[in-house]
DRENGUDREN-750541 format. One record per residue (C-alpha): residue number from 1; residue in three letters; chain; y, z, x. Coordinates in Angstrom, 3 decimals. Each point is the difference from the previous one (the first is absolute). Example, Ala and Ser with C-alpha at 12.3 -4.5 7.8 and 13.67 -1.06 7.14 Angstrom:
2
<atom bagu="1" margu="ALA" lodren="A" c2="-4.500" c3="7.800" c1="12.300"/>
<atom bagu="2" margu="SER" lodren="A" c2="3.440" c3="-0.660" c1="1.370"/>
This chain:
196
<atom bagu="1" margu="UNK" lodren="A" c2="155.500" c3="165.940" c1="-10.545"/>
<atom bagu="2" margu="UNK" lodren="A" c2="1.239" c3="1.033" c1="-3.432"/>
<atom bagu="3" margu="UNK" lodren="A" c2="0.213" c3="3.089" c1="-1.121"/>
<atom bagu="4" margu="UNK" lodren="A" c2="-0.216" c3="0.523" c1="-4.044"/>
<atom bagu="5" margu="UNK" lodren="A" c2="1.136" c3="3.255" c1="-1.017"/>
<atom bagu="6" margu="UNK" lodren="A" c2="-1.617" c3="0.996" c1="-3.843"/>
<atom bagu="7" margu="UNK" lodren="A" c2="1.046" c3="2.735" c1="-2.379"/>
<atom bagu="8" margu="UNK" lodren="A" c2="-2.898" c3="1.129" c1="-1.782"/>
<atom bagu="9" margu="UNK" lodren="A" c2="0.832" c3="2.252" c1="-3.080"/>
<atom bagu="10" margu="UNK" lodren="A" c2="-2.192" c3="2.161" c1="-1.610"/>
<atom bagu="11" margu="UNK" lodren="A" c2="-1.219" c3="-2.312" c1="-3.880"/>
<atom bagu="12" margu="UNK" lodren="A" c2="1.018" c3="3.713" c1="-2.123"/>
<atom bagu="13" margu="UNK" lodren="A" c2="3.227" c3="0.845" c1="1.825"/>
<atom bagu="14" margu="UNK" lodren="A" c2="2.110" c3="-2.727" c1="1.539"/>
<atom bagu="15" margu="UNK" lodren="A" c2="2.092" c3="3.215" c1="2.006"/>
<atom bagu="16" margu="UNK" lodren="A" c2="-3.069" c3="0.337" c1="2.076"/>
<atom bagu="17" margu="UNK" lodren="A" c2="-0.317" c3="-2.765" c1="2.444"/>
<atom bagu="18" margu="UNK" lodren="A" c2="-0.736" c3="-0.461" c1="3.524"/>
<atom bagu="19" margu="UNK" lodren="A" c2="1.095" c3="-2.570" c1="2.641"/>
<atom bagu="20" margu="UNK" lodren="A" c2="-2.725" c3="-1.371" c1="2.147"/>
<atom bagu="21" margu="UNK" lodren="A" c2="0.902" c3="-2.675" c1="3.179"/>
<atom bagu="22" margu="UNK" lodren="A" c2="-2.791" c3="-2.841" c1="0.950"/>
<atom bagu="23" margu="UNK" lodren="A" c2="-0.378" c3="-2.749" c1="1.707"/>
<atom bagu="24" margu="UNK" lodren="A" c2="-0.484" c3="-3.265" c1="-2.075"/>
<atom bagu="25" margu="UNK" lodren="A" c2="-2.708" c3="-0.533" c1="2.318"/>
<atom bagu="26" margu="UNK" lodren="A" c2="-2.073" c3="3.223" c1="-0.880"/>
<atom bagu="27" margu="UNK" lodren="A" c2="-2.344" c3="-0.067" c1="-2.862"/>
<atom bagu="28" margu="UNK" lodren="A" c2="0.000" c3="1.318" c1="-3.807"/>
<atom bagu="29" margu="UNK" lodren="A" c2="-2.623" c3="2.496" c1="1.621"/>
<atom bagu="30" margu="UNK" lodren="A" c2="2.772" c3="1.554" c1="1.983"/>
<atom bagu="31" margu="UNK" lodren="A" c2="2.401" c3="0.143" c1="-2.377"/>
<atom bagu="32" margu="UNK" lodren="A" c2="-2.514" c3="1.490" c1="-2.599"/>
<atom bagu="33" margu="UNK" lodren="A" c2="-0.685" c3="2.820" c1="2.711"/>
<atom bagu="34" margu="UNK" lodren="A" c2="3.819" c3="0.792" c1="0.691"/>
<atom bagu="35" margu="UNK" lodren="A" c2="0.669" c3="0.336" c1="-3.818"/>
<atom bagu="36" margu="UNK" lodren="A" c2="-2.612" c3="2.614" c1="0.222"/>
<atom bagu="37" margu="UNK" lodren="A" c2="0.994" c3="1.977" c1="2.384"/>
<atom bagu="38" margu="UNK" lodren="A" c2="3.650" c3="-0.547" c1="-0.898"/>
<atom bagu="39" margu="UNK" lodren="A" c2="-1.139" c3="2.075" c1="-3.304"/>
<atom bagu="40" margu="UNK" lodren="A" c2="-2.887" c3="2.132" c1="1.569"/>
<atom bagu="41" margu="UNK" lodren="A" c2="-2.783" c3="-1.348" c1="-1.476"/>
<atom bagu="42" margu="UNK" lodren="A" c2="-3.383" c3="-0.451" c1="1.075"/>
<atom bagu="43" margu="UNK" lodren="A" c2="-2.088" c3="-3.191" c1="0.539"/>
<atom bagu="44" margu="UNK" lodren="A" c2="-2.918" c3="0.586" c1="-2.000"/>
<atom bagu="45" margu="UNK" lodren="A" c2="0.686" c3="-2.210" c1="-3.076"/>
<atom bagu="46" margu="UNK" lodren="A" c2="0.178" c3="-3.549" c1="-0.828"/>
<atom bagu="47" margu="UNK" lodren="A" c2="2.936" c3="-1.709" c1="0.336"/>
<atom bagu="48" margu="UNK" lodren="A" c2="2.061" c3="-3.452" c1="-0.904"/>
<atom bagu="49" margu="UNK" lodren="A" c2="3.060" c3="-2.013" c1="0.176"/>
<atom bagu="50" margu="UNK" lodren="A" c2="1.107" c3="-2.047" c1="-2.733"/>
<atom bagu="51" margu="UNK" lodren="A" c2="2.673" c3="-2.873" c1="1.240"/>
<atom bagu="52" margu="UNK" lodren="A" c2="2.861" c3="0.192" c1="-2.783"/>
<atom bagu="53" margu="UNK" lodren="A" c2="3.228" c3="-1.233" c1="-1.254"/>
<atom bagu="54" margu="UNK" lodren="A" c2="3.598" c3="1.542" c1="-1.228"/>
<atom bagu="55" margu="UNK" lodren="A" c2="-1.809" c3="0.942" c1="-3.428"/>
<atom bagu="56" margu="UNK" lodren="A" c2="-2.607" c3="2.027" c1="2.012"/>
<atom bagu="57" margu="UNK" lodren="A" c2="-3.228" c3="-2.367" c1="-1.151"/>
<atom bagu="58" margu="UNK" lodren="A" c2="-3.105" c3="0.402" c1="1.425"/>
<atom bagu="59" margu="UNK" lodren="A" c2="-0.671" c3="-3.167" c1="1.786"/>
<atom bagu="60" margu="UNK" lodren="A" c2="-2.474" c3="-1.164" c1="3.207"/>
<atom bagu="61" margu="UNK" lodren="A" c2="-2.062" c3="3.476" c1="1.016"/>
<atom bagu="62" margu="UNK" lodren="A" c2="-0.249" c3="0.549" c1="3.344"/>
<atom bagu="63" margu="UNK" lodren="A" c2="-2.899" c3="2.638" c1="0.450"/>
<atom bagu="64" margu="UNK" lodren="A" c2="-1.622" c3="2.859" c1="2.352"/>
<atom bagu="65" margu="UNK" lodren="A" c2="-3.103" c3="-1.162" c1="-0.546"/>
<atom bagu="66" margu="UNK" lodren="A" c2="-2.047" c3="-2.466" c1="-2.579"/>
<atom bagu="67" margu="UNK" lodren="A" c2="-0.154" c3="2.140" c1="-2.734"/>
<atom bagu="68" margu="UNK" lodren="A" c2="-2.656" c3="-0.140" c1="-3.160"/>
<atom bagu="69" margu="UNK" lodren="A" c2="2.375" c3="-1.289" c1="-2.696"/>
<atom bagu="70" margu="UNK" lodren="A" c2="0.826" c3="-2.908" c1="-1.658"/>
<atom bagu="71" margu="UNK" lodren="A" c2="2.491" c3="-2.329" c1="2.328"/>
<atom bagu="72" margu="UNK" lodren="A" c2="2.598" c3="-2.421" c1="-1.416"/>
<atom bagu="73" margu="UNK" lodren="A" c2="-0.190" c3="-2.038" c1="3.363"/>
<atom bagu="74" margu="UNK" lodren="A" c2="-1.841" c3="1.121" c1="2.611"/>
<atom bagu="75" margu="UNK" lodren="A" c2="2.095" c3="3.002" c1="2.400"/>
<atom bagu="76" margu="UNK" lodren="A" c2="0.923" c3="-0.098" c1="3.055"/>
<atom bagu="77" margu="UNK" lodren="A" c2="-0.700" c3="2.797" c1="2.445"/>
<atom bagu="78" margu="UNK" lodren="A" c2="2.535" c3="2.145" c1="1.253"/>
<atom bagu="79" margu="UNK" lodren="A" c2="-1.407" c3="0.335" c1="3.873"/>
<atom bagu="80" margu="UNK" lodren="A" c2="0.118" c3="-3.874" c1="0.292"/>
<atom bagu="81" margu="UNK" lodren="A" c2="3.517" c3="-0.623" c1="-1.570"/>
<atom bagu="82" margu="UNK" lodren="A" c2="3.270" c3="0.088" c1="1.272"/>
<atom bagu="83" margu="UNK" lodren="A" c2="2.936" c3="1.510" c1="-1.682"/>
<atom bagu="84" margu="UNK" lodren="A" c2="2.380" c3="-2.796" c1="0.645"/>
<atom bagu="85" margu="UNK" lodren="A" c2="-2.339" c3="-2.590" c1="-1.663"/>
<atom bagu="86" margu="UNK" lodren="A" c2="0.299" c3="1.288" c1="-2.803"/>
<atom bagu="87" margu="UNK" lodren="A" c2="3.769" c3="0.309" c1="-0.136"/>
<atom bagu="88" margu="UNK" lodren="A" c2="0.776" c3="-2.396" c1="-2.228"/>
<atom bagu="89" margu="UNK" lodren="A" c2="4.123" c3="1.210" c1="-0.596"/>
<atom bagu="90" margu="UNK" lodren="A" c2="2.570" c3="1.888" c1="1.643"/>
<atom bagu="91" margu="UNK" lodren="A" c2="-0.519" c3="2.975" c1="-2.580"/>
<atom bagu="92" margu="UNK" lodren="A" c2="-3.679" c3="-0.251" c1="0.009"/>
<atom bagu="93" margu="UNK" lodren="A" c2="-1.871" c3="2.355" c1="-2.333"/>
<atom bagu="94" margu="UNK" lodren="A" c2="-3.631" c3="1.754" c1="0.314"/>
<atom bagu="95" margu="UNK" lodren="A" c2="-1.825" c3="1.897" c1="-2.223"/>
<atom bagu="96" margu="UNK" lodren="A" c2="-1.957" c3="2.557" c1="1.988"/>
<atom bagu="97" margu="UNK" lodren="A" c2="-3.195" c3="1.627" c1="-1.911"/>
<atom bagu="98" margu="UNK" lodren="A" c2="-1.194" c3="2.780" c1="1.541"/>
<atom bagu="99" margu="UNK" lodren="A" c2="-3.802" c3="2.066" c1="-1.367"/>
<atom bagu="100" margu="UNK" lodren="A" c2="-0.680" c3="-1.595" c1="-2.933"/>
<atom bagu="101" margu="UNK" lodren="A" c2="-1.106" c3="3.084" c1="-1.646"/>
<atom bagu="102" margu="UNK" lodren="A" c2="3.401" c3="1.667" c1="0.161"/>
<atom bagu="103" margu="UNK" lodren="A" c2="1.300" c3="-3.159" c1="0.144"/>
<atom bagu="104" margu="UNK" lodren="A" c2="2.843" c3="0.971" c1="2.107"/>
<atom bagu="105" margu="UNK" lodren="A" c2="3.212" c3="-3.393" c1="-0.242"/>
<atom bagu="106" margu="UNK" lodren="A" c2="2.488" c3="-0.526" c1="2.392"/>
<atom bagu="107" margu="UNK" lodren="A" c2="2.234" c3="-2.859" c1="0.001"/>
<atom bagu="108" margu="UNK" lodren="A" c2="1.309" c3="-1.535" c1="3.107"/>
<atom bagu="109" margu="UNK" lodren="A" c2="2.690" c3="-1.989" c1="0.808"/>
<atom bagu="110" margu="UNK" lodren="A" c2="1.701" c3="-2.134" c1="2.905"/>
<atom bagu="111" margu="UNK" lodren="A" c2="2.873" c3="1.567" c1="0.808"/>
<atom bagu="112" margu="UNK" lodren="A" c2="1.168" c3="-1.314" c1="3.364"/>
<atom bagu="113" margu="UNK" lodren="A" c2="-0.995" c3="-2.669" c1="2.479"/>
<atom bagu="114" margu="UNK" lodren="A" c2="0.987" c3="0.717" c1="3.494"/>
<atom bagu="115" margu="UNK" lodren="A" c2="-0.876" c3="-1.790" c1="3.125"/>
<atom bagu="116" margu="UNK" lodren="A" c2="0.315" c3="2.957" c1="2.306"/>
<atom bagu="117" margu="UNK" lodren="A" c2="-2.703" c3="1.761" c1="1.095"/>
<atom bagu="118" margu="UNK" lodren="A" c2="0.541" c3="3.292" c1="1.040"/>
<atom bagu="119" margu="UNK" lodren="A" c2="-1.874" c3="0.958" c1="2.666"/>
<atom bagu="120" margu="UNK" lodren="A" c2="-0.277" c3="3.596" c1="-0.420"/>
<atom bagu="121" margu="UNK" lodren="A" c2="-1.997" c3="-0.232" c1="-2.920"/>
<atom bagu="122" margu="UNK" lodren="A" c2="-3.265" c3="-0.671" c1="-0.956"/>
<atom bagu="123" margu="UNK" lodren="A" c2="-0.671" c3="-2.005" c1="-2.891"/>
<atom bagu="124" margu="UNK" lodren="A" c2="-0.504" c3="0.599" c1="-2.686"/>
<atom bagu="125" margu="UNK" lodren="A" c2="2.339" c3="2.948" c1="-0.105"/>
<atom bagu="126" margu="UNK" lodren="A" c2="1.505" c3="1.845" c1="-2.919"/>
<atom bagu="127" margu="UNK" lodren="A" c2="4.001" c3="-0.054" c1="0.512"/>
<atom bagu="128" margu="UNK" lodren="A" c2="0.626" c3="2.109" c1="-3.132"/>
<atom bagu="129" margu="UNK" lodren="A" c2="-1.041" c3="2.012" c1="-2.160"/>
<atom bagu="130" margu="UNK" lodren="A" c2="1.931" c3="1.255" c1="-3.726"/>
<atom bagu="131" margu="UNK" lodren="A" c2="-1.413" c3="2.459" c1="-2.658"/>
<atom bagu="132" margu="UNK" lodren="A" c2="-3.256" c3="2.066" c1="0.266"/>
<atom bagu="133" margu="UNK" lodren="A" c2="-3.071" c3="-2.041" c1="-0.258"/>
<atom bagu="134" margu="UNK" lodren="A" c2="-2.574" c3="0.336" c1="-2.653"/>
<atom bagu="135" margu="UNK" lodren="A" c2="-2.922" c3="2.464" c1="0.888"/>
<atom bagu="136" margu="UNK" lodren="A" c2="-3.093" c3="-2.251" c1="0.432"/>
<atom bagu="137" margu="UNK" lodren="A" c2="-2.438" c3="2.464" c1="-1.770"/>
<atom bagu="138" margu="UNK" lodren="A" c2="2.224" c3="2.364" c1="-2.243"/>
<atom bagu="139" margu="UNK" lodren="A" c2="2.493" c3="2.584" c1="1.365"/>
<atom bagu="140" margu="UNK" lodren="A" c2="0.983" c3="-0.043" c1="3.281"/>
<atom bagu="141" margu="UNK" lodren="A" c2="1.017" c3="3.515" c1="1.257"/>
<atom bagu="142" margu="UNK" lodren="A" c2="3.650" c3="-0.312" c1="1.412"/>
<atom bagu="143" margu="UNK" lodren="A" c2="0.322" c3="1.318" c1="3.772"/>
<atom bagu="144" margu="UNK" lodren="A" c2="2.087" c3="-0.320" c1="2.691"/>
<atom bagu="145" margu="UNK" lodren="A" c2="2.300" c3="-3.162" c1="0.462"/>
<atom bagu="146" margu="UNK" lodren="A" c2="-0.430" c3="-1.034" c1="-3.749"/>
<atom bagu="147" margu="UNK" lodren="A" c2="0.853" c3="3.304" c1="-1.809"/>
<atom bagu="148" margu="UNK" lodren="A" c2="3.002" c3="-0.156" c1="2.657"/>
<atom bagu="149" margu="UNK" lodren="A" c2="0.806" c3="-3.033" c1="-1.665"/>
<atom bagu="150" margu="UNK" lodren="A" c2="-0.252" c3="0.803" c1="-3.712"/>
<atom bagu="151" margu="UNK" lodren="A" c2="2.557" c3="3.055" c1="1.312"/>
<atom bagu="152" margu="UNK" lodren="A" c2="2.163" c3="-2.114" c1="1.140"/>
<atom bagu="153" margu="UNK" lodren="A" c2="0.267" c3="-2.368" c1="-2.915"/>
<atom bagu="154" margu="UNK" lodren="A" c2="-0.051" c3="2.637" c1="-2.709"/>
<atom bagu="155" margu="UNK" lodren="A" c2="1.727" c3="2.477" c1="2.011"/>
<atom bagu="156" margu="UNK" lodren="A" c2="-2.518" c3="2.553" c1="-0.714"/>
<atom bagu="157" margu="UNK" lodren="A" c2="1.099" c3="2.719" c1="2.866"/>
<atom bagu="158" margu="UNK" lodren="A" c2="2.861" c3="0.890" c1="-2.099"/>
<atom bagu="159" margu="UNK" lodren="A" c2="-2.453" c3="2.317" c1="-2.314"/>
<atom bagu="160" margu="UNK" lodren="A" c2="1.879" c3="0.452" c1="-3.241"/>
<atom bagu="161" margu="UNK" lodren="A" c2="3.545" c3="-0.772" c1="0.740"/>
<atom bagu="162" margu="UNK" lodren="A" c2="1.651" c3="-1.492" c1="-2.950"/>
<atom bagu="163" margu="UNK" lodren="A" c2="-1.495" c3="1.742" c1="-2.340"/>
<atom bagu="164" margu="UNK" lodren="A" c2="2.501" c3="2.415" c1="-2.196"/>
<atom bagu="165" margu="UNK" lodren="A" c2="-0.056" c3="3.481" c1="-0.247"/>
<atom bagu="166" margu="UNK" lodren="A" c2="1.491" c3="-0.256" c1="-3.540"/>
<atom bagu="167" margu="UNK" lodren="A" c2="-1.626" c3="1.826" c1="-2.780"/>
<atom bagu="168" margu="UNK" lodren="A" c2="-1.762" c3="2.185" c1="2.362"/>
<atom bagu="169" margu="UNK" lodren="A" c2="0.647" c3="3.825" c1="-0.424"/>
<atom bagu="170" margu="UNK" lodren="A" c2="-0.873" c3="2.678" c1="2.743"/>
<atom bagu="171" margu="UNK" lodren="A" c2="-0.623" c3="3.881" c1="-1.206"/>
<atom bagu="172" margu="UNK" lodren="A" c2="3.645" c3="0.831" c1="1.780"/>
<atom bagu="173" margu="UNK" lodren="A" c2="1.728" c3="-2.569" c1="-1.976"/>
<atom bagu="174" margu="UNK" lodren="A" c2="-1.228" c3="0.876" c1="-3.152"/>
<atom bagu="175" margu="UNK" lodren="A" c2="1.074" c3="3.890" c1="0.279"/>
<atom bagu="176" margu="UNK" lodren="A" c2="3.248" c3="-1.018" c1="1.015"/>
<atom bagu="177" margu="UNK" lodren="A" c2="0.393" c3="-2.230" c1="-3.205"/>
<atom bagu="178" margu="UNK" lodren="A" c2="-1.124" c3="2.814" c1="-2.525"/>
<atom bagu="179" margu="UNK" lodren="A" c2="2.053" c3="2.351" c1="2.297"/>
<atom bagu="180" margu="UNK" lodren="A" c2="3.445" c3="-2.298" c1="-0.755"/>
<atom bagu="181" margu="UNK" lodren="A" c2="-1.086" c3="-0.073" c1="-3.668"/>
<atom bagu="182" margu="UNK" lodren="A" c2="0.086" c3="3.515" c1="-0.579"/>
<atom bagu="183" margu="UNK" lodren="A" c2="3.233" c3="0.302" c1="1.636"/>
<atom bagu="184" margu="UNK" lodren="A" c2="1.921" c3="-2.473" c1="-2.520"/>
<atom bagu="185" margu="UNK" lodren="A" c2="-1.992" c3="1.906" c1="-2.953"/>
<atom bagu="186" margu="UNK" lodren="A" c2="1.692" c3="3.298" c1="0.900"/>
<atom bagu="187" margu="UNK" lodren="A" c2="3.593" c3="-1.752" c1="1.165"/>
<atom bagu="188" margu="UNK" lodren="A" c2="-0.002" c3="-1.441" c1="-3.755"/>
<atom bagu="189" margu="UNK" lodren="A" c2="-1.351" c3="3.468" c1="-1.718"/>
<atom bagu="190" margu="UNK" lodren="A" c2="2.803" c3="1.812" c1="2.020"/>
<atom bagu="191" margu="UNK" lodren="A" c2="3.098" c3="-2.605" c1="-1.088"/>
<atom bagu="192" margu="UNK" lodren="A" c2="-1.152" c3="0.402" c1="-3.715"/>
<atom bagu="193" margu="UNK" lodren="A" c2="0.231" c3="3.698" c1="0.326"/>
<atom bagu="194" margu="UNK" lodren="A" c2="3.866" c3="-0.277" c1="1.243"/>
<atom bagu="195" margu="UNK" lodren="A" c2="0.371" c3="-2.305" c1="-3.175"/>
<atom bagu="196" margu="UNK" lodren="A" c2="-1.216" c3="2.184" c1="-2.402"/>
């Protein structure tokens, strides 16, 4: 049984992507639900997948549901078709479509074919996962594992270390400078007295 491994980037911000496994058996139903949960959404809108090429065209939709909208050809239904029919290339492209309000694009892409099936996963299964998703209804608050994360990638434990002290004067310093001034006024006052 094949296993085809997809990359699924995020439409806005190709650094966000995640890697989902399934089998070419399972349907587009499947893989619609482990994109979602592979970027934390819920499963309360509409949803589609467009079958595409290299230039990222929309071509054959293949649908949640039977939607009221005007169809090119008639969809087919994600619950009754298999990924691997629809694989038409080794580097097979989808576009995914997800709450048409929002209107939410991912593009996914066949990145690897592989006919071992490992069996402690379950399929589908999301192997990886790069940048911070997108928060499904406006600003996510950042706790635990991913504000870990965002300290670890912008190092942001180190507080302000490398920023310069430079041009900043404390109270001390500045007595000490008008201090040293009057010193050299009276050193050249007393050699011009000796002169004279």
């Amino acid at each position: 049984m094949a296993i085809l491994k997809f990359r699924v980037y995020f439409e806005e911000d190709d650094s966000v992507y995640r890697d989902v496994a399934v089998r070419h058996t399972q349907s587009f139903l499947q893989l619609h639900q482990v994109i979602l949960k592979a970027y934390e959404f819920d499963s309360k809108h509409q949803a589609t997948f467009f079958r595409s090429n290299d230039h990222w065209q929309r071509g054959r939709e293949i649908s949640l549901e039977r939607y009221d909208k005007p169809y090119k050809a008639e969809p087919l239904l994600m619950e009754a078709t298999p990924i691997g029919s629809e694989i038409r290339d080794p580097n097979q492209k989808f576009i995914y479509v997800y709450d048409f309000v929002k209107n939410w694009g991912f593009l996914v892409e066949l990145i690897n074919v592989s006919k071992e099936d490992s069996g402690k996963l379950d399929y589908p299964h999301v192997v990886k996962s790069e940048g911070i998703a997108p928060s499904q209804y406006g600003t996510k608050g950042l706790v635990g594992d991913k504000l870990t994360e965002i300290e670890e990638k912008y190092d942001l434990t180190k507080g302000t270390e490398g920023f310069g002290v430079e041009g900043l004067k404390s109270a001390d310093d500045e007595t000490e400078e008008s201090g040293e001034e009057e010193e050299s006024d009276e050193e050249t006052t007393g050699t011009d007295e000796e002169i004279i």
